[in-house]
Chimera marker file (.cmm) of the C-alpha trace (Angstrom):
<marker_set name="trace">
<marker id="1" x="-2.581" y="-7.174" z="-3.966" r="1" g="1" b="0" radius="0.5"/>
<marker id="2" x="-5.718" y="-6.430" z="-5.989" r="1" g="1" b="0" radius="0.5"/>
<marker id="3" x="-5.778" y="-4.206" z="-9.152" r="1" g="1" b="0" radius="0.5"/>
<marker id="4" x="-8.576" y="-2.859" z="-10.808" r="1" g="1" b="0" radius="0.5"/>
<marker id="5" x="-10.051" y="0.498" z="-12.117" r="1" g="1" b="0" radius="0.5"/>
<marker id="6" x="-10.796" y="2.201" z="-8.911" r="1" g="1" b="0" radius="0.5"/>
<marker id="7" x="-12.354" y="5.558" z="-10.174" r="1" g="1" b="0" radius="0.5"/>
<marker id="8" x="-15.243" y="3.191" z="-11.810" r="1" g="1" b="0" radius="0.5"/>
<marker id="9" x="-16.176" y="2.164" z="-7.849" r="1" g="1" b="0" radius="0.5"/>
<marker id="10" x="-15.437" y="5.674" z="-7.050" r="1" g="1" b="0" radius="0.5"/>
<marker id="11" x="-12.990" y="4.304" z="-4.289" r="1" g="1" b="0" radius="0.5"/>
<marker id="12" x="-10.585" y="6.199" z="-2.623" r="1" g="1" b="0" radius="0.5"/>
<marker id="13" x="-8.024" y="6.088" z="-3.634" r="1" g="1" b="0" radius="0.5"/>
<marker id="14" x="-8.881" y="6.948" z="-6.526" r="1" g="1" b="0" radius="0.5"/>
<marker id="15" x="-9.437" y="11.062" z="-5.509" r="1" g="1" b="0" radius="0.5"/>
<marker id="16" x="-5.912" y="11.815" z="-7.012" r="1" g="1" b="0" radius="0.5"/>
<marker id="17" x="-6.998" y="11.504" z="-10.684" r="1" g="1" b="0" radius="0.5"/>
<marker id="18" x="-3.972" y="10.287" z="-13.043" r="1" g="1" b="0" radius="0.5"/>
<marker id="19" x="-1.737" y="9.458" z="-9.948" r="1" g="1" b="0" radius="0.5"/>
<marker id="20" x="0.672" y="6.814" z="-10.586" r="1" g="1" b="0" radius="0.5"/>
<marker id="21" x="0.193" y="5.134" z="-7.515" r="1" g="1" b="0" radius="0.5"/>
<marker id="22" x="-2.121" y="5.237" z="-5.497" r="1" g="1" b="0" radius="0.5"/>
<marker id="23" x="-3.448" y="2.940" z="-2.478" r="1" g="1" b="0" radius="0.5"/>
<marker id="24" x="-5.994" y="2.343" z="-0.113" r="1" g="1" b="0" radius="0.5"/>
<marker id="25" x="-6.825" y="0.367" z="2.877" r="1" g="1" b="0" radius="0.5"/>
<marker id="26" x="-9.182" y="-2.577" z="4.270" r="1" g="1" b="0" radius="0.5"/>
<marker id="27" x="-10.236" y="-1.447" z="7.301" r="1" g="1" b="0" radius="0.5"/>
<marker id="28" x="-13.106" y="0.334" z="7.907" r="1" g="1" b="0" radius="0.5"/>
<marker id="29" x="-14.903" y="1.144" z="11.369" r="1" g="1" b="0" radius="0.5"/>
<marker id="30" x="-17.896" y="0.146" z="9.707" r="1" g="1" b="0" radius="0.5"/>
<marker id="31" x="-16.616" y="-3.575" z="9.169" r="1" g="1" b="0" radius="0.5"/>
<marker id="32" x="-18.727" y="-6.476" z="9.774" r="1" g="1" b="0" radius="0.5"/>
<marker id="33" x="-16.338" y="-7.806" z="10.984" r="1" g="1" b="0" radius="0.5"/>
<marker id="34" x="-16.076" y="-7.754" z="15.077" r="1" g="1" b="0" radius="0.5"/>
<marker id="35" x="-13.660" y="-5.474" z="16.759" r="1" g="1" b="0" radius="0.5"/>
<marker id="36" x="-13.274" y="-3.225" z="13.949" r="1" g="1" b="0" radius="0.5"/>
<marker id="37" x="-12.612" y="0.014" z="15.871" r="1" g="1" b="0" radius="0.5"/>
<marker id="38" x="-12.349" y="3.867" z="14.450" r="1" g="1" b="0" radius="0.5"/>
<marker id="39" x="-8.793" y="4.213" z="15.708" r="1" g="1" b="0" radius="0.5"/>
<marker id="40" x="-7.658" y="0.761" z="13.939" r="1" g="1" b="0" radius="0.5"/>
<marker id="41" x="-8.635" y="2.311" z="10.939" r="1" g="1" b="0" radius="0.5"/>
<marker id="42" x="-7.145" y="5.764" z="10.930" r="1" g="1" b="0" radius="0.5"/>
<marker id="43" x="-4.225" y="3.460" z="11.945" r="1" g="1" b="0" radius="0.5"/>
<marker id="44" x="-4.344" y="1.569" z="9.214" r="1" g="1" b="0" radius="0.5"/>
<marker id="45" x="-4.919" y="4.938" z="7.056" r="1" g="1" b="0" radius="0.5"/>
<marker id="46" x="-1.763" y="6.156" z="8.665" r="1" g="1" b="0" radius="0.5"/>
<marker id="47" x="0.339" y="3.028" z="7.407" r="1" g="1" b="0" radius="0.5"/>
<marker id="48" x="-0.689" y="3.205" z="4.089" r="1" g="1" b="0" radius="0.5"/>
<marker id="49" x="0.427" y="6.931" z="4.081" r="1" g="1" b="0" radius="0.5"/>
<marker id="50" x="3.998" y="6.550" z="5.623" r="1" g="1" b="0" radius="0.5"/>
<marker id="51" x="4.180" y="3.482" z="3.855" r="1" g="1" b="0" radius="0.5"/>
<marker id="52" x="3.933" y="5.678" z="0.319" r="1" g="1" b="0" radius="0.5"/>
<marker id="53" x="6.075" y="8.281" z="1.407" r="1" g="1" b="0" radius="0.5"/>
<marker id="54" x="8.995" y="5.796" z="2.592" r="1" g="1" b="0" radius="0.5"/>
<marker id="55" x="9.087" y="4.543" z="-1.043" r="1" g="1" b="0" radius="0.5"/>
<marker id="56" x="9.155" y="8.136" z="-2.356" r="1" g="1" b="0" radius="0.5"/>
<marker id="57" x="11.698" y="8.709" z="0.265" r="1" g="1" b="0" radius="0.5"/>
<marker id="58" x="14.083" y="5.760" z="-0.900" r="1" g="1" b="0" radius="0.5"/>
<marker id="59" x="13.350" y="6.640" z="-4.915" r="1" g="1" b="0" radius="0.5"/>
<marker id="60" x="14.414" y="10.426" z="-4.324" r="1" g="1" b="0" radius="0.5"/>
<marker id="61" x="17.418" y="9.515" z="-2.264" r="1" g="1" b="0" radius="0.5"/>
<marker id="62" x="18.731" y="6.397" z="-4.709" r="1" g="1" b="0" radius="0.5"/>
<marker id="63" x="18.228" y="9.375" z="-7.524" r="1" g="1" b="0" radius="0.5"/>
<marker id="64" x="19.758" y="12.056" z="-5.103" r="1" g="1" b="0" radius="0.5"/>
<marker id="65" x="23.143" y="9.447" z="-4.196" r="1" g="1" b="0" radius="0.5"/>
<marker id="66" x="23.216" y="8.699" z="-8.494" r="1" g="1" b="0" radius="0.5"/>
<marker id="67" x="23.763" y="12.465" z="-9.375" r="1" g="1" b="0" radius="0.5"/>
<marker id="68" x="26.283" y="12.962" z="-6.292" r="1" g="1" b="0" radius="0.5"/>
<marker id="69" x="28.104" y="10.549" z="-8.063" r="1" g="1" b="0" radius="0.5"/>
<marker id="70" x="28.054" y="11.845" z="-11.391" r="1" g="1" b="0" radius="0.5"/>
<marker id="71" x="28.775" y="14.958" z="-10.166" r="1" g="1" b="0" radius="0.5"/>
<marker id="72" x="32.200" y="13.488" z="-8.441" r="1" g="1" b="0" radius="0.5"/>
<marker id="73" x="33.101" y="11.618" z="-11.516" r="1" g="1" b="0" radius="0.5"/>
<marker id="74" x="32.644" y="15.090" z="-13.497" r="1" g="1" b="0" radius="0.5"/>
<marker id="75" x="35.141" y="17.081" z="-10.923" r="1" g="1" b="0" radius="0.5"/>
<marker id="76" x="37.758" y="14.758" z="-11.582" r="1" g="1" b="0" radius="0.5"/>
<marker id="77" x="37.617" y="14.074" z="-14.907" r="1" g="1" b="0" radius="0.5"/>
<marker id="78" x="37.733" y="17.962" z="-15.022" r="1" g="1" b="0" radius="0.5"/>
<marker id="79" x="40.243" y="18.473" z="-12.302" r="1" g="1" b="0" radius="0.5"/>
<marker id="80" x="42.536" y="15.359" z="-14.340" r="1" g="1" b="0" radius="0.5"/>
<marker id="81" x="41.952" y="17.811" z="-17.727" r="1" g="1" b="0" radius="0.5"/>
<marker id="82" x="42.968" y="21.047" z="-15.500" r="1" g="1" b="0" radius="0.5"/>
<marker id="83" x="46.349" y="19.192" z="-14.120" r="1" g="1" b="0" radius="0.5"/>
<marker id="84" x="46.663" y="17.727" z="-17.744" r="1" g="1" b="0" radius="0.5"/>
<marker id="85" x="46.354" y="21.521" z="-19.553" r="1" g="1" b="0" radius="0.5"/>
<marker id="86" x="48.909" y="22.530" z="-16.544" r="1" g="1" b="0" radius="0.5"/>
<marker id="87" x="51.780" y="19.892" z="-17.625" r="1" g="1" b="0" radius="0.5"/>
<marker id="88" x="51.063" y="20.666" z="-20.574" r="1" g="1" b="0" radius="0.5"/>
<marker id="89" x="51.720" y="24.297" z="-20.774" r="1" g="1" b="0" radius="0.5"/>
<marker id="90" x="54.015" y="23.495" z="-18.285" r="1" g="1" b="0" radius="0.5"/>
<marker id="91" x="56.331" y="21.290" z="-21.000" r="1" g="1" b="0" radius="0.5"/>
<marker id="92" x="55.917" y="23.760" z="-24.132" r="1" g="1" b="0" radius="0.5"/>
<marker id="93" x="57.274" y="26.571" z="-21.858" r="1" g="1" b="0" radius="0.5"/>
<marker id="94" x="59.996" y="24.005" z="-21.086" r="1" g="1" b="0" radius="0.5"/>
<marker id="95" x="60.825" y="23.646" z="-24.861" r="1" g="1" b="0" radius="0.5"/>
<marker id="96" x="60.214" y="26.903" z="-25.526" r="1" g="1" b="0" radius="0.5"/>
<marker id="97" x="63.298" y="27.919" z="-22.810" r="1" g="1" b="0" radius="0.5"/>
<marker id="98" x="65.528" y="25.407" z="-24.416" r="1" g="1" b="0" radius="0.5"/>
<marker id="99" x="65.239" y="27.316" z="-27.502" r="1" g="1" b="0" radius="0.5"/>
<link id1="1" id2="2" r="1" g="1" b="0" radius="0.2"/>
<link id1="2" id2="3" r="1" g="1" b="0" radius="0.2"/>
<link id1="3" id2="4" r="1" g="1" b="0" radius="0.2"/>
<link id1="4" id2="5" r="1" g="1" b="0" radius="0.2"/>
<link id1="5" id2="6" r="1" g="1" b="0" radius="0.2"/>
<link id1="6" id2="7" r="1" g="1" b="0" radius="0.2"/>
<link id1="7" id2="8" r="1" g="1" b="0" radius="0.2"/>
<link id1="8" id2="9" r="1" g="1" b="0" radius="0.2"/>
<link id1="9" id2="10" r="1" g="1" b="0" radius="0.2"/>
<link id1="10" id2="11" r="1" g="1" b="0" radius="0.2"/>
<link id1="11" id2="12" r="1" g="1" b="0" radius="0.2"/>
<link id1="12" id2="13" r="1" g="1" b="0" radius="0.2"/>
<link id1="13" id2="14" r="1" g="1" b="0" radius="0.2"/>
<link id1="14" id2="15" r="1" g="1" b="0" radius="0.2"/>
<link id1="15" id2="16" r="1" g="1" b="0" radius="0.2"/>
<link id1="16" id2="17" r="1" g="1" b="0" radius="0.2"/>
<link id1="17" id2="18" r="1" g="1" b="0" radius="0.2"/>
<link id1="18" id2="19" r="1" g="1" b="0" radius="0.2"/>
<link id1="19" id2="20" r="1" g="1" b="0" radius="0.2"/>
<link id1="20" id2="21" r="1" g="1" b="0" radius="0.2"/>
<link id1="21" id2="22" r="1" g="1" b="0" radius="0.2"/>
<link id1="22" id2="23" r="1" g="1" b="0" radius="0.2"/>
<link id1="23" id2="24" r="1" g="1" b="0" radius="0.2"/>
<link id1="24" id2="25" r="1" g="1" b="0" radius="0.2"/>
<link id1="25" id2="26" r="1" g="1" b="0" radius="0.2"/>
<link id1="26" id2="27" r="1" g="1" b="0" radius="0.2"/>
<link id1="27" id2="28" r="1" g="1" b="0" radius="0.2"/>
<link id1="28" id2="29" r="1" g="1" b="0" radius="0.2"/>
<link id1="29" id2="30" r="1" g="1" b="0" radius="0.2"/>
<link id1="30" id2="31" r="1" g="1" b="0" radius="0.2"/>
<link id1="31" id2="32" r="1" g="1" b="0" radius="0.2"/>
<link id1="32" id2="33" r="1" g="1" b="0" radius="0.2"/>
<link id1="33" id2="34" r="1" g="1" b="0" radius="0.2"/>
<link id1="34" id2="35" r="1" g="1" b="0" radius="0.2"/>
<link id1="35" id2="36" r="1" g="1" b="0" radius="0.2"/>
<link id1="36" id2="37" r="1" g="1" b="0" radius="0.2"/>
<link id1="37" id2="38" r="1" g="1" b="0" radius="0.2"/>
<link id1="38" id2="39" r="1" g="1" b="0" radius="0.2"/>
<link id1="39" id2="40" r="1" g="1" b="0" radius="0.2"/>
<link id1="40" id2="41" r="1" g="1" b="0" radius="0.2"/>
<link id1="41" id2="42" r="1" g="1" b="0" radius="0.2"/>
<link id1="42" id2="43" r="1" g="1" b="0" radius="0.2"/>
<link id1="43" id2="44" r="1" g="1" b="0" radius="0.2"/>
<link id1="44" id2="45" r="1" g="1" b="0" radius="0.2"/>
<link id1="45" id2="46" r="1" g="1" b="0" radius="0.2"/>
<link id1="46" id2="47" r="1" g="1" b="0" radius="0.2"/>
<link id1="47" id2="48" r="1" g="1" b="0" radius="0.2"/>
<link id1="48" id2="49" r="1" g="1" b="0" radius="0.2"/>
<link id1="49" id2="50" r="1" g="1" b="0" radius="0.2"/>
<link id1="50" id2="51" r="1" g="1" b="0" radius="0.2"/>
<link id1="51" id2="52" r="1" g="1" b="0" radius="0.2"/>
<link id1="52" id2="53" r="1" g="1" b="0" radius="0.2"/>
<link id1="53" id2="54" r="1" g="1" b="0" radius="0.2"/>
<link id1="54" id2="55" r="1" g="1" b="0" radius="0.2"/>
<link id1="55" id2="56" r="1" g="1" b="0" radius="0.2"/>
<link id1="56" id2="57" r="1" g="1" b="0" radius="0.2"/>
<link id1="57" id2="58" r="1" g="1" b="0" radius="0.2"/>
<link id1="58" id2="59" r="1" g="1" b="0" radius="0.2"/>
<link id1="59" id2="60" r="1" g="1" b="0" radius="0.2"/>
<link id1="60" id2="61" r="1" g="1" b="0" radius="0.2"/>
<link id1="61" id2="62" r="1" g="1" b="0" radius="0.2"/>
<link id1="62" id2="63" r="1" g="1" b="0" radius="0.2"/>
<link id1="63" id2="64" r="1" g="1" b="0" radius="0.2"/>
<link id1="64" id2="65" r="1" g="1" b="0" radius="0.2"/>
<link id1="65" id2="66" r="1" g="1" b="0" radius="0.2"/>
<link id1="66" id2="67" r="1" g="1" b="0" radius="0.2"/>
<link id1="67" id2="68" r="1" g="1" b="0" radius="0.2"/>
<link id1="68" id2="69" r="1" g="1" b="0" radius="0.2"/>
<link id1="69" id2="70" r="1" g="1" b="0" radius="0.2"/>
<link id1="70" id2="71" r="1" g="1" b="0" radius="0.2"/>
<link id1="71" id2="72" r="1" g="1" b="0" radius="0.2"/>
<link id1="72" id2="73" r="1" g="1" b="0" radius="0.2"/>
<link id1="73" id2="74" r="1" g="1" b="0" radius="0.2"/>
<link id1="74" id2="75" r="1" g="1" b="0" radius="0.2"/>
<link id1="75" id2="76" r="1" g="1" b="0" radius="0.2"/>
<link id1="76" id2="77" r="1" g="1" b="0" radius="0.2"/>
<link id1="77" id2="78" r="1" g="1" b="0" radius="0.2"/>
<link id1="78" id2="79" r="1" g="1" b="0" radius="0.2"/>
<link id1="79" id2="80" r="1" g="1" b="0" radius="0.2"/>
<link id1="80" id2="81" r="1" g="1" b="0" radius="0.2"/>
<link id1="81" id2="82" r="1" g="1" b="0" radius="0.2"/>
<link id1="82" id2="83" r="1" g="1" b="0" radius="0.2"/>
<link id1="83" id2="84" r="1" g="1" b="0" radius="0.2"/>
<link id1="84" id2="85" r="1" g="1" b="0" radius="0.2"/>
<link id1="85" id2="86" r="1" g="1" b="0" radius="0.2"/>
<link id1="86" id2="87" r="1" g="1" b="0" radius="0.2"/>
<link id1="87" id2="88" r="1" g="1" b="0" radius="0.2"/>
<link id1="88" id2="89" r="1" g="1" b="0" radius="0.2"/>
<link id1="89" id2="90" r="1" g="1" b="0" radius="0.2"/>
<link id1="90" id2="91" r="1" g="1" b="0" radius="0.2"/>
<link id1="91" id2="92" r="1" g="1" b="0" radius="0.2"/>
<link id1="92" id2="93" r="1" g="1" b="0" radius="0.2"/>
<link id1="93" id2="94" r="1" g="1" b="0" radius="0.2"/>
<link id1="94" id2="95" r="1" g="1" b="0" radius="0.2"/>
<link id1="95" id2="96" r="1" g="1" b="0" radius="0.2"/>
<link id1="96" id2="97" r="1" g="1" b="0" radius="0.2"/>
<link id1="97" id2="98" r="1" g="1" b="0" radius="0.2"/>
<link id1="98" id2="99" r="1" g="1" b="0" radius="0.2"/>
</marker_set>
């Protein structure tokens, strides 16, 4: 992993100004190095971009599956208050009868 100040090179990934992440890839068509092919490198290009949406993917579903379960825990603690209030009227109307 390398990490420098890519807008100073002007590289691209740095296009999306102020993104948090950002990435890009090694493989150009224009490589000196032999057997470097066009399609290898949209390839490649490809990769990077799945690659970045899979981890956006996982973040927004961990943070999606955290508030389901907040939300769970909040309908029963208010369902448990609800049966609570109940047996509780319940008992004073009790008393109240005795009376």
């Amino acid at each position: 992993m390398l990490n420098f100040d890519t807008h100073s090179l002007h590289l691209c990934s740095s296009v999306t100004k102020n993104a948090i992440y950002a990435t890009t890839t090694e493989v150009y068509p224009d490589s000196p190095q032999e057997g470097v092919t066009a399609d290898q490198c949209n390839n490649a290009q490809v990769a990077a971009v799945l690659g970045g949406l899979n981890f956006i993917n996982e973040i927004v579903n961990k943070e999606k599956a955290e508030v389901a379960a907040i939300q769970v825990v909040e309908d029963a603690k208010a369902e448990a208050e609800r049966i609570l209030i109940e047996k509780v009227a319940a008992a004073i109307k009790a008393e109240e009868f005795k009376k």
